[in-house]
C-alpha atoms as one frame of an Amber mdcrd trajectory, in Angstrom:
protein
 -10.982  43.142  70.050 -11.717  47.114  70.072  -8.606  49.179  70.407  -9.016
  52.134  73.606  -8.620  55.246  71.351 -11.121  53.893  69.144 -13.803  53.100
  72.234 -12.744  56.316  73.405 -13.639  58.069  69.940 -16.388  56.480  68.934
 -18.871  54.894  72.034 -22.139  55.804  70.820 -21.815  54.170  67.403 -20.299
  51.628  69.184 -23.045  51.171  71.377 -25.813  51.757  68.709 -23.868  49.001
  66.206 -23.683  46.306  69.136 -27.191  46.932  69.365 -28.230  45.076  66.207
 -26.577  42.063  68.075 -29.694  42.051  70.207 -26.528  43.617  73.037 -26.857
  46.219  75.498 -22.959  47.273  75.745 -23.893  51.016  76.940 -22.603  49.358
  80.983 -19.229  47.994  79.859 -18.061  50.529  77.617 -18.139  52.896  80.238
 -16.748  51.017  82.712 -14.098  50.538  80.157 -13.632  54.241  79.918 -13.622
  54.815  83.613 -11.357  52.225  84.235  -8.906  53.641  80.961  -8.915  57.128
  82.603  -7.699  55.400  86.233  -5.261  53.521  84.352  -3.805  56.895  82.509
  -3.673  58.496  86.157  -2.569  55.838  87.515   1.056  55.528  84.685   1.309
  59.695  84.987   2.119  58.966  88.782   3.839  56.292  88.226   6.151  58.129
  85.826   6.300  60.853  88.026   7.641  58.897  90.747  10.281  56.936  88.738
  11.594  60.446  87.184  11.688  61.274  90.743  13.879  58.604  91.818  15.844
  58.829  88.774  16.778  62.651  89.594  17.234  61.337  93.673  19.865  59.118
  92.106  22.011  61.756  90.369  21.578  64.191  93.384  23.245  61.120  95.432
  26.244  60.150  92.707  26.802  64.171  92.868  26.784  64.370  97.081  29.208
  61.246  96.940  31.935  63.524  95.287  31.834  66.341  98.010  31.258  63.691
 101.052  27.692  65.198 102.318  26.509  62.269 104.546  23.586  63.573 106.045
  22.035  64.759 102.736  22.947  61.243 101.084  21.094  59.148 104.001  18.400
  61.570 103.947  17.929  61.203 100.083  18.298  57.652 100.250  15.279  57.433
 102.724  12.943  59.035  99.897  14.611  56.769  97.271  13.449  53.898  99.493
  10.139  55.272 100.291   9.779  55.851  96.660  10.566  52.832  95.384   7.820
  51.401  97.605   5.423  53.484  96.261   6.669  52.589  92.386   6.400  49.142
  93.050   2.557  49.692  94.623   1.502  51.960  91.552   3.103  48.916  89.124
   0.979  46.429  91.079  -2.290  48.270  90.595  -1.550  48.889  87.018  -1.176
  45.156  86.336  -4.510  44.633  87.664  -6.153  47.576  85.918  -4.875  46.870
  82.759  -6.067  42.765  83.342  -9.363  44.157  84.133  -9.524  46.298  81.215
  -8.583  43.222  79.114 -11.134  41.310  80.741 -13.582  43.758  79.861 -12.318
  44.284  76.130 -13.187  40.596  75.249 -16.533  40.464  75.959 -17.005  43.451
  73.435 -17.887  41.618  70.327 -17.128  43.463  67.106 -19.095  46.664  65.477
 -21.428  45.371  62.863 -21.586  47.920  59.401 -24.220  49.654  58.860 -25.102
  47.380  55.793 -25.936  44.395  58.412 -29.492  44.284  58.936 -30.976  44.104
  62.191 -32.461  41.000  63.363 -32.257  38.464  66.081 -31.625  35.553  64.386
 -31.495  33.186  60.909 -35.174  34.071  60.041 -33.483  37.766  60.359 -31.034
  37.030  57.344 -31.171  38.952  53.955 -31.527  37.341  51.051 -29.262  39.194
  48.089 -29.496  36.012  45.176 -30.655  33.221  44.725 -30.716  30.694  42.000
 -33.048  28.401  40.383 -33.834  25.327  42.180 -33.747  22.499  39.803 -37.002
  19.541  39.359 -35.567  16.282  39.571 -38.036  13.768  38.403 -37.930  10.723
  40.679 -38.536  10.505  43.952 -35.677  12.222  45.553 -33.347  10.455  48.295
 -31.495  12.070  51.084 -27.865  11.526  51.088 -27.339   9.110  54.027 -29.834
   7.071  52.381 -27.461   7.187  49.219 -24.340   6.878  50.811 -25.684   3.821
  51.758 -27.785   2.508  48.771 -24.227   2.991  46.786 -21.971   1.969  49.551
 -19.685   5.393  49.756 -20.423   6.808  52.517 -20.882   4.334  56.277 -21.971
   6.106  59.228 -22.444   2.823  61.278 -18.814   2.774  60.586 -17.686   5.582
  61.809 -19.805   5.556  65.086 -18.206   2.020  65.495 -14.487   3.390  65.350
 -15.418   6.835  66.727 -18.940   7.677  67.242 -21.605   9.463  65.719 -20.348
  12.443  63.555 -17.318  10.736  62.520 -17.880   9.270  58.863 -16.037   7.039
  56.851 -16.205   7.517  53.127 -15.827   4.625  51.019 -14.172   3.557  47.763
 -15.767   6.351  45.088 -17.659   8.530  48.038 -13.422   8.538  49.465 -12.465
   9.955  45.999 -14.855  12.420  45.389 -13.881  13.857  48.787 -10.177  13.836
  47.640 -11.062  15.347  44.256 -12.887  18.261  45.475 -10.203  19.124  47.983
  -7.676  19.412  44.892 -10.166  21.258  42.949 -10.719  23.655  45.695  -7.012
  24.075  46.306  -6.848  24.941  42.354  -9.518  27.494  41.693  -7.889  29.257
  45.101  -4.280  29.297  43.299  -5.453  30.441  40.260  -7.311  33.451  41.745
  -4.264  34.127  43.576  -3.806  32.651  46.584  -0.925  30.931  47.924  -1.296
  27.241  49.315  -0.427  26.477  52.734  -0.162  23.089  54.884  -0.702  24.118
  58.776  -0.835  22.359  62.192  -4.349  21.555  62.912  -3.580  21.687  67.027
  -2.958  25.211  68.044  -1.767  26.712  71.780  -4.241  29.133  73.678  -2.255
  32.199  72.300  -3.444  31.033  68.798  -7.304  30.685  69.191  -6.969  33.846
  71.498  -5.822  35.639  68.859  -8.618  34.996  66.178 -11.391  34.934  68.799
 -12.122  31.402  69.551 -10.764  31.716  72.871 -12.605  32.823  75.277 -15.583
  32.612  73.026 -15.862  29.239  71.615 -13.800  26.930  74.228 -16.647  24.599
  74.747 -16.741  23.825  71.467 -13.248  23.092  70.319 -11.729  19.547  71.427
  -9.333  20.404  73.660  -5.705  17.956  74.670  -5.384  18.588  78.648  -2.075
  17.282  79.217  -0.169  19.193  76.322  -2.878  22.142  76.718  -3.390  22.342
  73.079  -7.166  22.382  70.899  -7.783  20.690  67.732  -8.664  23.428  65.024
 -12.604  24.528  63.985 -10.994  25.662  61.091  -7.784  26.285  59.217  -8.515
  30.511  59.710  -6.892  30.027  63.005  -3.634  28.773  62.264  -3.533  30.334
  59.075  -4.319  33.707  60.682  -1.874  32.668  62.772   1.217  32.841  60.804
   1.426  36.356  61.102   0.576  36.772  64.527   3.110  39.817  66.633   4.055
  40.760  62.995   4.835  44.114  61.768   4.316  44.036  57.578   5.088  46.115
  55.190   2.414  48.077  52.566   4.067  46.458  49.794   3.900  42.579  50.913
   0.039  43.486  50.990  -2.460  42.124  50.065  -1.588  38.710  51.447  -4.056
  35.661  50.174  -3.519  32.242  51.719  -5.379  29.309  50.998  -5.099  25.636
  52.644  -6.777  22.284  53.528  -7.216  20.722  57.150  -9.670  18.253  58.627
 -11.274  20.661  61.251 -12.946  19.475  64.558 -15.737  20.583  66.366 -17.565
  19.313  69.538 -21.110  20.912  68.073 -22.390  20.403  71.831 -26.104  20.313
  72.004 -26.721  19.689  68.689 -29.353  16.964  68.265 -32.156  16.096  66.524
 -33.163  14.997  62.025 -31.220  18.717  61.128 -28.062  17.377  61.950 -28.889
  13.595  60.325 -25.701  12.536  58.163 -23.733  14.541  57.040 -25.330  17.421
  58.483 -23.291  18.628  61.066 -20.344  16.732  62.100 -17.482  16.639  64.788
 -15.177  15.725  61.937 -15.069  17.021  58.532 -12.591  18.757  56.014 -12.388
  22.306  54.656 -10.580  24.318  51.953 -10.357  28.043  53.726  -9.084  31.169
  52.197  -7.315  33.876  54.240  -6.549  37.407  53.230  -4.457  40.113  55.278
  -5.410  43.685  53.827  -4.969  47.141  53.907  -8.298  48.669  55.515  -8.897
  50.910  52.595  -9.228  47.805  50.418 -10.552  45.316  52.730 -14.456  45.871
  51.059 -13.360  44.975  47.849 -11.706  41.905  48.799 -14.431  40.649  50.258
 -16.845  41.563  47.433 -13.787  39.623  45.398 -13.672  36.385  48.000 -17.957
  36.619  47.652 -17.369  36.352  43.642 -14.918  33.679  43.607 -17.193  31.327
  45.690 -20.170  32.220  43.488 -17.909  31.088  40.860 -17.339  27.539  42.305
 -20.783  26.934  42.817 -21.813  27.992  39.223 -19.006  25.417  37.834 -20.770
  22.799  40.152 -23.912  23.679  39.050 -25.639  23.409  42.671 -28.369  25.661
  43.704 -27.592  27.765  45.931 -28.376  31.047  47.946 -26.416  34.124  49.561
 -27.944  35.665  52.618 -26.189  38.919  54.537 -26.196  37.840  58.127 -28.419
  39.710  60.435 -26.616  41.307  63.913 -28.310  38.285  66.156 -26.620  35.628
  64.031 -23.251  37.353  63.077 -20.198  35.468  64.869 -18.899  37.421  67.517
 -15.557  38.082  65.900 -16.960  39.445  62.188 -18.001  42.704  61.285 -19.713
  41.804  58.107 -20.585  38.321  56.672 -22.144  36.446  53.926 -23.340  32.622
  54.256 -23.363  30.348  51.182 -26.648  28.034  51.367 -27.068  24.797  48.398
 -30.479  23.078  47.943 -30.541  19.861  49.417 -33.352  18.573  46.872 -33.638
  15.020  49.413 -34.113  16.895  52.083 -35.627  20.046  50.575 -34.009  22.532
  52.729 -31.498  24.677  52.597 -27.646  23.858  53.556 -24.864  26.168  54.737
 -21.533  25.497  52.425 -19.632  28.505  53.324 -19.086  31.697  55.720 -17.098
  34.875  54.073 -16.489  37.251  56.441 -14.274  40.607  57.597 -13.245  41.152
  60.608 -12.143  44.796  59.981  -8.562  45.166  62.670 -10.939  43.410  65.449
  -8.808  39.839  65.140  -5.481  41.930  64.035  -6.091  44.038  67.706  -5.914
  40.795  69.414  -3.161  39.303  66.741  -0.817  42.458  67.697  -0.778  42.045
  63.340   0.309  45.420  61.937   1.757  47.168  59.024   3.974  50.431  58.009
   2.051  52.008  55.242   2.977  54.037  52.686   3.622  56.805  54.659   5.727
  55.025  57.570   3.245  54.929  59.934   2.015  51.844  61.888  -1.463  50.891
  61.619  -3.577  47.360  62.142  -4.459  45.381  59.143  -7.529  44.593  58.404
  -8.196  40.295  58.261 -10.567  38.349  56.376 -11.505  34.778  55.596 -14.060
  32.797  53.887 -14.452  28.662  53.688 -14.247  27.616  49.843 -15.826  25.053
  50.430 -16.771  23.050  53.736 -17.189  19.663  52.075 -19.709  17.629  53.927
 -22.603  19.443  53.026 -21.067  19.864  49.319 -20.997  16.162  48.886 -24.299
  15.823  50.541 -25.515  18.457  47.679 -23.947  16.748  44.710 -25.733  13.264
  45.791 -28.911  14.587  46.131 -28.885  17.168  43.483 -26.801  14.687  40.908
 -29.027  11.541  41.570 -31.250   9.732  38.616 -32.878   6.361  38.434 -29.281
   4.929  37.413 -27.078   6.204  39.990 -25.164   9.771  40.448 -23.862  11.663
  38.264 -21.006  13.929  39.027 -20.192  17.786  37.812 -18.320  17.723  34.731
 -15.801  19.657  36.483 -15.005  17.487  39.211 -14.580  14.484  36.395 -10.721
  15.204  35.881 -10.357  14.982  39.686 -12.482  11.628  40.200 -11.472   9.665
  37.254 -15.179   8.971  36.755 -18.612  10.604  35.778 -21.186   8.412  37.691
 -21.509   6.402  41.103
């Protein structure tokens, strides 16, 4: 969410970076700024009146000591009369500041200036790209080899749950589990600190990173405990340090962590979403980092590196695009995808999302720090999947497949216990 002083300071670049979202904001930012200037008026008379009432109060305690009736029942009648009024002006102010709220979270977040414009995926920018490898047999998608090698049943899983919900089967089950532990370790060893979180969160939670109001229709959400099953483990990992007040020196703070992560993916039909595709079920290693804003660029050209360096140790092809405005996620001021080759499909698959938020998240977190200099300030938040594993295994079948069977990434070997399915 965009703090007031900083709507206040800087609407037209505001209104000329929403703009690359394909969003007119030019109406709601000043009705934000109308409304901010009523609310100001509207505390200055309410502090009038209560200093008011507060003096009224020591002019009666005086008046009591020298027995003046007629003053004291004359000064009690404004005290009355001005507590009425206090209690009006409160009223109004509640309801200005929920509008302004209201207003505030339909603002999605600035893009940089680095974003290009565009108004949707065909907008991206490509920045690299490696080779895409020739395979020389006729190349099988990886439902068809989840079955052929009896690892991964999605007859199964529609069975027990319905489609989107996958089982994974005797070696297909450990190649999930090993590439969840290797995850885990290449996050450690670049520094990050492993966490274990809830994956169901309250309303205050996916409020606070953006998913709520944005994204309710998408999360599954528990009616009669009002809680949501998690789209990803940024929220409750995010969450940990939500209403916190940090210190420069316990920055930067880098938090990794596996979940399963659920998503409703409503309206999503159709052969892109065949297997494992898209799915309402599926598990994720995510990285979280809490910065200072002076070095929040540099951690992200750090998180962008360290996934880069994954997918070279997997040896999958794979691409980096800089989102355009139309397809940047509402919350993110700047983000990078991750796309593999699917060679059975021969298409492109996203694997991973790094992203900064700038302090738009830590606005709505109430997440701040004392820097060096003793004075508060919002953090700036970032996050980046490494990796969503679906599409991963999906790229290692297809990619990794001979006449013989599939072979695996020497890397993942110690992990799996095995080199070939």
């Amino acid at each position: 969410m965009l703090g007031l002083r900083y709507i206040q300071e800087n609407k037209k670049s505001i209104i000329n970076g929403i703009k690359k979202r394909g969003i007119d904001s030019s109406k709601i930012i000043e009705k934000i700024i109308d409304l901010d200037k009523k609310r100001k008026e509207k505390q200055t008379e309410l502090d009038n009146h209560l200093a008011n009432s507060n003096k009224i109060a020591k002019e009666i305690g005086t008046l009591f000591k020298t027995g003046e009736t007629e003053k004291i029942n004359s000064l009690k009648e404004k005290s009355t009369n001005l507590k009425s009024l206090t209690k009006t002006l409160q009223e109004q102010l509640i309801e200005i500041e929920k509008s302004l709220l209201d207003l505030r979270i339909q603002l999605p977040n600035v893009p940089y200036e680095i974003v290009p414009k565009g108004n949707s995926e065909k907008d991206n920018e490509e920045i690299f790209k490696s080779e895409i490898p020739k395979i020389n047999i006729d190349c099988l998608p990886h439902w068809e080899l989840g079955k052929k090698y009896d690892i991964i049943d999605f007859e199964l899983g529609n069975k027990i749950s319905g489609a989107g919900f996958p089982v994974y089967k005797d070696k297909g089950a450990k190649l999930q589990r090993g590439l969840i532990n290797y995850f885990l370790d290449k996050n450690i060893s670049a520094g990050y600190k492993e966490v274990q979180v809830p994956i169901l969160i309250n309303e205050a939670s996916g409020y606070g990173t953006g998913q709520l109001p944005d994204k309710e229709g998408q999360m599954y959400h528990i009616g009669k405990d009002d809680l949501y099953l998690i789209p990803t483990a940024e929220v409750p990992i995010t969450n940990i340090y939500r209403n916190s007040l940090l210190d420069f020196k316990e920055l930067p703070i880098a938090l990794t962590g596996y979940t399963p992560c659920f998503r409703r993916e409503a309206g999503s039909y159709g052969a892109h979403v065949r297997g494992l595709n898209r799915l309402h079920q599926f598990d994720k290693v995510e990285m979280v980092r809490i910065e200072e804003p002076q070095n929040a660029l540099n951690a992200l050209e750090g998180m962008v590196s360290h996934i880069k360096s994954i997918l070279d140790e997997l040896k999958l092809p794979y691409r980096i695009l800089r989102l355009c405005g139309g397809d940047l996620g509402f919350t993110s001021a700047l983000t990078y995808d991750f796309e593999i080759y699917s060679v059975g499909q021969s298409k492109w698959l996203e694997v991973s999302s790094v992203s900064t938020f700038d302090s738009f998240q830590a606005e709505r977190l109430k997440l701040r720090y004392r820097n060096s200099k003793g004075k508060k300030e919002l953090v700036h938040t970032l996050n980046g999947s490494s990796l969503a594993l679906p599409r991963i295994i999906a790229g290692i079948l297809e990619n990794y497949q001979d006449a013989n069977g599939i072979n695996l990434p020497k890397v993942l070997v110690p992990y799996t216990g095995f080199e070939k399915i």
